[in-house]
Phi, psi and omega in degrees: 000139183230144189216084178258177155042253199237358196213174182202102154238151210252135199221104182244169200275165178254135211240089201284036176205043156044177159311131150342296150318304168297326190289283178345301183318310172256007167229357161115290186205185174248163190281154154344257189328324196272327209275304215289293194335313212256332191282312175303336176258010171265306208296341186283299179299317137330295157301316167306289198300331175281007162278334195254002150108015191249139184232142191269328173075006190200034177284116186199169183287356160252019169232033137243129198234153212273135123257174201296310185271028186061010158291147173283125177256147164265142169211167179074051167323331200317332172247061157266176191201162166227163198215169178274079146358345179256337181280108162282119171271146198288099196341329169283311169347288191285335177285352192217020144342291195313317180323047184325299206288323167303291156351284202280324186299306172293355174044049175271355174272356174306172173225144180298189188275335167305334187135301241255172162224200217285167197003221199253052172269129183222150169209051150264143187250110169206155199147179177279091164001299172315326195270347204262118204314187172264346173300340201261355192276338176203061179228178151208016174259189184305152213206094168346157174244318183280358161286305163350295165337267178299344164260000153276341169308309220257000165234026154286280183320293171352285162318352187242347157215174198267128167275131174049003173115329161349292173290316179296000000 
C-alpha cells in the first residue's frame, strides 16, 4: 500500500492470465484436472478468508483472475464484510432467518457494540444476480454471508466444466 495526501493506492501482483471469464470463453470449458485444480484453490482461498472473518459477497468468474502458472487470485472486495468468525450460530437460527417475528424476538437484527450482528449475519443484498443465492434474489431479511459464498463457489464450478453436456 502507498499513502500520499491526497490518493492510498493498493500495489497488487500482476495477473497475466486475465479474468477467469475470459479464459472460460476461449477455451469453452476446462478439462477435469484444470477445472479441479483451480476450483480447489478458490475453495481453498474462500475458506481462508471466512476463517479470518471475511466474507466476499461478490463471487464470479470475472472477479477471479489468472496468474501467469493459471493460479486463482481472488479479487473485487468491494462488497465484502466481516464478521466474528468464533460466534457460531445455531441450526435453529439459520433455519428461521426468513422469520420477521424470529428475527425480532432473538434481536437477531441488532448490531453489536463491534459493528457486526451475531455471528456472519448480514442483510444487504449485493453480489452479481447470476451469481446469488437465492435468499438473497427473493427475500429481504437476514442471510449468512459465508452460505452466499459457497453457492456462489457451486455456481462457478458449474461454469468450469460441461455439465451434462450443456457446455459442450
Amino acid at each position: 500500500m502507498v499513502e500520499t495526501e491526497k490518493q492510498i493506492g493498493i500495489i497488487l501482483e500482476y495477473a497475466s492470465g486475465g479474468e477467469l471469464f475470459d479464459y472460460i470463453l476461449n477455451h469453452r470449458y476446462l478439462k477435469d484436472n484444470a477445472a479441479r485444480r483451480l476450483f480447489a484453490q478458490l475453495v481453498s482461498g474462500v475458506g481462508y478468508l471466512h476463517k479470518k472473518g471475511i466474507v466476499h459477497r461478490d463471487l464470479k468468474l470475472e472477479n477471479l483472475l489468472l496468474d501467469r502458472n493459471r493460479n486463482i487470485i481472488i479479487t473485487d472486495f468491494g462488497f465484502a464484510n466481516t464478521f466474528n468468525p468464533d460466534d457460531e450460530l445455531g441450526d435453529e437460527i439459520e433455519y428461521n432467518l426468513s422469520s420477521r417475528d424470529f428475527v425480532k424476538r432473538m434481536e437477531l437484527d441488532k448490531v453489536l457494540p463491534g459493528g457486526h450482528r451475531r455471528g456472519d449475519l448480514m442483510q444487504t443484498s449485493c453480489g452479481s444476480p447470476c451469481y446469488a443465492a437465492p435468499e438473497l434474489v427473493v427475500s429481504d431479511s437476514l442471510y449468512t454471508g459465508r452460505k452466499v459464498d459457497v453457492w456462489s463457489c457451486g455456481v462457478i464450478l458449474v461454469s468450469l466444466i460441461p455439465v451434462f453436456g450443456v457446455l459442450n
